[in-house]
C-alpha positions as CSV (number, residue, x, y, z in Angstrom):
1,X,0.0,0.0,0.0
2,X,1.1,3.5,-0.7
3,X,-1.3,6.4,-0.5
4,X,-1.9,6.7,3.3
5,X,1.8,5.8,4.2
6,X,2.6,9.1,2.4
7,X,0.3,12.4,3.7
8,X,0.4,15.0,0.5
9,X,1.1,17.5,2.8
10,X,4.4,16.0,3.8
11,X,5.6,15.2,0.3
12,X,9.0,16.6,-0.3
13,X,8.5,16.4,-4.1
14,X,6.5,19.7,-3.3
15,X,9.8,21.6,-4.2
16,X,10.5,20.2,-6.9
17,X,7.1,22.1,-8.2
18,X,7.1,22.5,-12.6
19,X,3.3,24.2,-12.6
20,X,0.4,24.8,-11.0
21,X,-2.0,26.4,-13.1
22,X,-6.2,26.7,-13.6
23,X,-5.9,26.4,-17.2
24,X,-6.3,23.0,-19.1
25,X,-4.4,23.7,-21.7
26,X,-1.5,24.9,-20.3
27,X,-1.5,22.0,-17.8
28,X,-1.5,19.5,-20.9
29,X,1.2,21.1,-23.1
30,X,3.7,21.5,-19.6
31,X,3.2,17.6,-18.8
32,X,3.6,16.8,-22.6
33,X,7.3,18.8,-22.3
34,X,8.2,16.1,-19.7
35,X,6.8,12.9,-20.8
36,X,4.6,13.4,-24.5
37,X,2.3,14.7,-25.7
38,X,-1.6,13.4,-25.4
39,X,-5.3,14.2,-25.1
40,X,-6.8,15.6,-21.8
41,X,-10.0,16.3,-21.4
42,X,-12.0,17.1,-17.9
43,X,-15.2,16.3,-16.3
44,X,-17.9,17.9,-14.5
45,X,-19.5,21.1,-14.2
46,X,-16.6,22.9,-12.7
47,X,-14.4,22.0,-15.3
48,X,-10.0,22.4,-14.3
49,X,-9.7,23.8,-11.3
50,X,-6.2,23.3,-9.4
51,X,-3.6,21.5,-11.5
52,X,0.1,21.1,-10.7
53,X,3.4,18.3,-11.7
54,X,6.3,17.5,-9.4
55,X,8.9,16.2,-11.1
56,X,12.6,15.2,-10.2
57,X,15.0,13.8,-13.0
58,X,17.4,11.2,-11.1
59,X,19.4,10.4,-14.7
60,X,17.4,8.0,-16.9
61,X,14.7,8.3,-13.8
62,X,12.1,10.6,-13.2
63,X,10.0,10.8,-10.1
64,X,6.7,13.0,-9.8
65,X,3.5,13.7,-8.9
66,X,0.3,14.7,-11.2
67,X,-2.9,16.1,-10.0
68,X,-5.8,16.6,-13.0
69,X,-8.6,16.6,-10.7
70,X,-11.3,14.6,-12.4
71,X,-10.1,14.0,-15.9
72,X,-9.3,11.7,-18.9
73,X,-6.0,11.0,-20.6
74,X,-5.6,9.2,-24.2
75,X,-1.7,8.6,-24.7
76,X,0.0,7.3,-28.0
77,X,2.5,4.2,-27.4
78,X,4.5,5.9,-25.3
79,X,8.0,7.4,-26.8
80,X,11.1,5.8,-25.6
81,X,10.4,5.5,-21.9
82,X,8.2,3.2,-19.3
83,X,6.1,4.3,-17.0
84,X,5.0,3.1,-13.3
85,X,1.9,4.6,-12.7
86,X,0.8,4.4,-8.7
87,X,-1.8,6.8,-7.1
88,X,-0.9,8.8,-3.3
89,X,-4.6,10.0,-3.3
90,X,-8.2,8.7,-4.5
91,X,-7.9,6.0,-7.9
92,X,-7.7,5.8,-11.3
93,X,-9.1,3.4,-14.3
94,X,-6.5,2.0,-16.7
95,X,-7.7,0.4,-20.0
96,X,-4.5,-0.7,-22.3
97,X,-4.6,-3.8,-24.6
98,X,-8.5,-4.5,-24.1
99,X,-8.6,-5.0,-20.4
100,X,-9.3,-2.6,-17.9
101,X,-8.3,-2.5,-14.4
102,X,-8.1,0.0,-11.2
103,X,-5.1,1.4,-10.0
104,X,-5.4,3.1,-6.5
105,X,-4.8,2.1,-2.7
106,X,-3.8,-1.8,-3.6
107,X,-2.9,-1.6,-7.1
108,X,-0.6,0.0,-9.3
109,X,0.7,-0.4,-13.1
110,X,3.5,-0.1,-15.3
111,X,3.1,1.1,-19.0
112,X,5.8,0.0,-21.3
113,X,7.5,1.9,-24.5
114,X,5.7,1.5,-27.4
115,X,2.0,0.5,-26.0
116,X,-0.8,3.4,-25.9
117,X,-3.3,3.3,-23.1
118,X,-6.0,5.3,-21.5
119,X,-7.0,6.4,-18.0
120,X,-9.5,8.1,-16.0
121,X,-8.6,9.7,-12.9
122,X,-11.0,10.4,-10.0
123,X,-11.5,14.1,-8.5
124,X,-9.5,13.5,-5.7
125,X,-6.5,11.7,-7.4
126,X,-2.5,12.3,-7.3
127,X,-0.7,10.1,-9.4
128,X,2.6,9.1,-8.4
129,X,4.3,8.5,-11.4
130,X,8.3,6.8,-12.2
131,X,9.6,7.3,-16.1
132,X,12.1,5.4,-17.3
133,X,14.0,6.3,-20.2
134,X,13.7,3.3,-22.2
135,X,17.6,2.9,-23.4
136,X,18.1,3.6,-19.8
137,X,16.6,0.2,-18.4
138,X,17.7,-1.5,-21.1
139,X,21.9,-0.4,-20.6
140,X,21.1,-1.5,-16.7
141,X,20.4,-4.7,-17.0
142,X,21.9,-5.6,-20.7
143,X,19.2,-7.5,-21.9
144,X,16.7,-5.2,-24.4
145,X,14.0,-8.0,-24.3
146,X,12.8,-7.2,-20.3
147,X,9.0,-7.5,-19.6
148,X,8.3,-5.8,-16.6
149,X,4.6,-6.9,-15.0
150,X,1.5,-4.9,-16.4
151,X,-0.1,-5.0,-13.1
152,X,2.2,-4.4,-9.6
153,X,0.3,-5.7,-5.8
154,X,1.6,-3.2,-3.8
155,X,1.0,-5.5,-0.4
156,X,3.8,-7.6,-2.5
157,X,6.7,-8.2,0.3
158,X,8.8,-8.3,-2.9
159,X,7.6,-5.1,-4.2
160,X,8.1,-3.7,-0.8
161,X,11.8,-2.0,-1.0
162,X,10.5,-0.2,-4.3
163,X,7.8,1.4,-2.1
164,X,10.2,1.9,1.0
165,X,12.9,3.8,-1.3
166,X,9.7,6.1,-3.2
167,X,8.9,6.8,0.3
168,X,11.8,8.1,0.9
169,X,12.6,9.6,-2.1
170,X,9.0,11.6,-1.8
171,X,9.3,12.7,1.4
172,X,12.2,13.6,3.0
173,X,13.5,17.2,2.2
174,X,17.1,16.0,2.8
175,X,17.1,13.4,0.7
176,X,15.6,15.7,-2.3
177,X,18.0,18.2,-1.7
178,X,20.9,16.0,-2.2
179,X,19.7,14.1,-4.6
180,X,19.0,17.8,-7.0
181,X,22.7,18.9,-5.7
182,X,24.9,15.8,-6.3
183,X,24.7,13.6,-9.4
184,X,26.2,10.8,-7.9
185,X,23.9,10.4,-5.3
186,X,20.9,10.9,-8.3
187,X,22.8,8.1,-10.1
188,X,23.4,5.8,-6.7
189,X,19.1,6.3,-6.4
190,X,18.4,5.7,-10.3
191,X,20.7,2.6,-10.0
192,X,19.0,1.0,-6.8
193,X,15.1,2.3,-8.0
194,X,15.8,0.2,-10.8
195,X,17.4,-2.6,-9.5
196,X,14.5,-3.0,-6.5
197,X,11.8,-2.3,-9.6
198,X,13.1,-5.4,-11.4
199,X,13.4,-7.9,-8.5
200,X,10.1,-6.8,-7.5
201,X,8.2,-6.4,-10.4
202,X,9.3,-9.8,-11.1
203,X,10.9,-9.4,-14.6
204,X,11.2,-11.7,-17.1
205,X,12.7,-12.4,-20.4
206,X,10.7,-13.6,-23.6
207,X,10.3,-17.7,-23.0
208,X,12.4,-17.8,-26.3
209,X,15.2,-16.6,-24.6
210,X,14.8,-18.4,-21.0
211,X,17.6,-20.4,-21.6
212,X,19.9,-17.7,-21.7
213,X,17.7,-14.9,-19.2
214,X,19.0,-14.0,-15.9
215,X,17.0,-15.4,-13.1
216,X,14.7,-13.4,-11.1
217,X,16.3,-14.8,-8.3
218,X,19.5,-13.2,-9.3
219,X,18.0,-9.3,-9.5
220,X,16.7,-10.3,-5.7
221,X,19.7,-11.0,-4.7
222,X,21.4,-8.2,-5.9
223,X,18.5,-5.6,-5.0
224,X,18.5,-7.3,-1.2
225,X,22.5,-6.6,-1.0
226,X,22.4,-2.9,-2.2
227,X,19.6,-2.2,0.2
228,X,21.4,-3.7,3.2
229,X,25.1,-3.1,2.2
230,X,25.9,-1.1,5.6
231,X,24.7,-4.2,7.8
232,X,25.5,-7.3,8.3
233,X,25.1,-9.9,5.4
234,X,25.5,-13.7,5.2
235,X,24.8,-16.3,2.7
236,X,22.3,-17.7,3.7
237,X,20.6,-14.3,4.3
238,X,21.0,-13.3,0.7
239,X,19.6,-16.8,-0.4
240,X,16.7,-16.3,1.8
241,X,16.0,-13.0,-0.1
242,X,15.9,-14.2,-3.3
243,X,14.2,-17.2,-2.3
244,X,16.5,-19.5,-3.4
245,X,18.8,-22.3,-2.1
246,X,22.3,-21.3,-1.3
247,X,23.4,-23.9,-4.0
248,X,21.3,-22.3,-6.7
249,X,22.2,-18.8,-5.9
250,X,26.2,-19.8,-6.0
251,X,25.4,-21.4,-9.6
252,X,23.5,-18.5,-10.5
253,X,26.2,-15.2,-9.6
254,X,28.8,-18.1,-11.1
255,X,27.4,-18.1,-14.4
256,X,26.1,-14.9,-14.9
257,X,28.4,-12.8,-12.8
258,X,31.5,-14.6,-12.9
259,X,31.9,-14.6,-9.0
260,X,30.5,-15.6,-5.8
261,X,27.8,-13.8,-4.1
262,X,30.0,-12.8,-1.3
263,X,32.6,-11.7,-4.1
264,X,29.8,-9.5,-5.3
265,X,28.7,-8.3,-2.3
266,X,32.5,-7.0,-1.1
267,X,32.8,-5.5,-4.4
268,X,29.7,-3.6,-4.3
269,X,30.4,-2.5,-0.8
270,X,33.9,-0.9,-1.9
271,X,32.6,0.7,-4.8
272,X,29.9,2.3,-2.3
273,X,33.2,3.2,-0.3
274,X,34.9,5.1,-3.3
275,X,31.6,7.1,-4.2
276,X,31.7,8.1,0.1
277,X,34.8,9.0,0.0
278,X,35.1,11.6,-3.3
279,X,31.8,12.6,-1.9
280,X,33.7,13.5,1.2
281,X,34.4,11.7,3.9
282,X,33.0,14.1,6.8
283,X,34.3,13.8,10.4
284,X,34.7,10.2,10.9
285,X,37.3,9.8,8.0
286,X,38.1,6.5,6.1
287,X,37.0,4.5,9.0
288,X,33.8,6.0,9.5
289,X,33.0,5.2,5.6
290,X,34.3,1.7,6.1
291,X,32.1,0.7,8.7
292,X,29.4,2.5,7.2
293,X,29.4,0.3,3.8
294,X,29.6,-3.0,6.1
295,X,33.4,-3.1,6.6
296,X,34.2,-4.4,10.2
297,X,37.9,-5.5,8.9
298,X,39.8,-2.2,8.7
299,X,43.2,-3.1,7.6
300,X,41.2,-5.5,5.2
301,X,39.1,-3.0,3.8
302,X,42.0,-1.3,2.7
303,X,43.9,-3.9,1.1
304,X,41.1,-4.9,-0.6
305,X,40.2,-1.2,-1.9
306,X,43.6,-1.1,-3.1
307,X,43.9,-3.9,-4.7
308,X,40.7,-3.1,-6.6
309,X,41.2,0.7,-7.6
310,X,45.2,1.0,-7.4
311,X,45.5,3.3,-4.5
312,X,44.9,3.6,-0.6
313,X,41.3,5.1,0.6
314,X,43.3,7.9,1.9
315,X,44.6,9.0,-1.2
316,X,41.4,8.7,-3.0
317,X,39.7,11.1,-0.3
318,X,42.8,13.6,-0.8
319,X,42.0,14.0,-4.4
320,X,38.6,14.8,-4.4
């Protein structure tokens, strides 16, 4: 569930404000500049009354809110980008392909490149919306053919570190702030949105290609081990995440990865370290980043982060 774990009055996003207007034409051609253009047409007696967009850009990822007030949209296939379409506030009615379904306080969807749909949108709506540039998603997780689920179950305890990170991302001012100030943090967010959209969303490959797809299982793992990187990790942990046996997850980061989970998970954590540290290190120095990332091993941590990027910690943090 999303919309009353996040109270629109709280919502960070709020400065990151790109209209609020009456008119319904205006309203239509600013959305269109972010995402494409479409048809919009209102209902009722009152007609458009207070519209606005939110929108941050987080690389090939866009965040935002959209409130139409009661109203219709017809979009073309879309152009180039995906889009996960949840609602903070009342509901919506998605009809795409020949089916129809609700999207609202249990529900939400995800509209892929090239397929049109349509939507009505209650009074009281806010749409929480995610774009993702198509090329974008595709680079990620180097295989073009991804099918993301239509239809996302947002009481899914798979789906629920997607939620936990929009959350976040919605409504804490700090968190906005650096995100709009620091491109590497943006890209450190687009990465793990994406990575916790795909093990949740349960992606798959065409069947044609299943011999040769990367397990679902594998994109849990992965998604479980960025979200937890500054605690404490074991095997067994990781294999309970991606709901796999330990055996099967070892087979899996072997063939795909070309290294062992735990291989993965150090590497991960020092290139987490090296972003920290030409980020700036702050008061606690190289050990403070250390331990934040997971390290417990000090002089370990910085054998292994030089034998991985040619130079001690120190000196990376003295070049920044």
């Amino acid at each position: 569930m999303l919309d009353s774990s996040i109270p629109p009055e709280s919502l960070a996003l709020r400065a990151c404000r790109l209209f609020e207007t009456t008119d319904a034409e205006d309203a239509r051609s600013r959305i269109s500049r972010v995402m494409q253009p479409h048809a919009l047409r209102f209902h009722g007696r009152g007609g458009a009354t207070r519209l606005h967009m939110d929108f941050l850009r987080l690389g090939g990822v866009g965040l935002g809110t959209i409130a139409l007030g009661a109203a219709s949209i017809e979009v073309p296939p879309l152009d180039e980008y995906h889009l996960v379409l949840l609602c903070l506030s009342g509901h919506a009615v998605l009809r795409r392909g020949g089916e129809e379904f609700g999207v609202g306080r249990n529900s939400g969807a995800i509209c892929l490149s090239g397929q049109p749909f349509s939507a009505r949108f209650s009074a009281d709506c806010e749409q929480l919306i995610v774009r993702i540039d198509r090329a974008r998603l595709a680079a990620f997780e180097g295989d073009a053919a991804i099918r993301l689920a239509r239809r996302l179950d947002l009481g899914s305890a798979r789906l629920a570190p997607f939620l936990t990170l929009l959350r976040g991302l919605a409504t804490e001012a700090a968190t906005v702030r650096m995100v709009r100030q620091d491109r590497g943090v943006a890209a450190d967010y687009e990465q793990l949105l994406l990575r916790l959209l795909l093990a949740g969303a349960e992606a798959e490959a065409p069947a044609r290609n299943a011999g040769h797809a990367r397990p679902a299982s594998l994109r849990r793992a992965k998604a479980f081990m960025e979200a937890q990187a500054g605690g404490v990790i074991t095997l067994a942990g990781i294999a309970e995440a991606a709901g796999v046996p330990e055996r099967t997850l070892h087979d899996a980061f072997r063939r795909f990865e070309g290294t062992t989970p735990m291989r993965w998970l150090r590497n991960l954590r020092l290139d987490q370290a090296r972003a920290r540290l030409r980020a700036g290190a702050g008061e606690g120095g190289v050990t403070a980043v250390a331990l934040g990332v997971g390290f417990t091993h000090l002089s370990r941590f910085a054998q292994d982060y030089a034998e991985r990027f040619g130079e001690r910690p120190s000196e990376t943090m003295r070049r920044r």
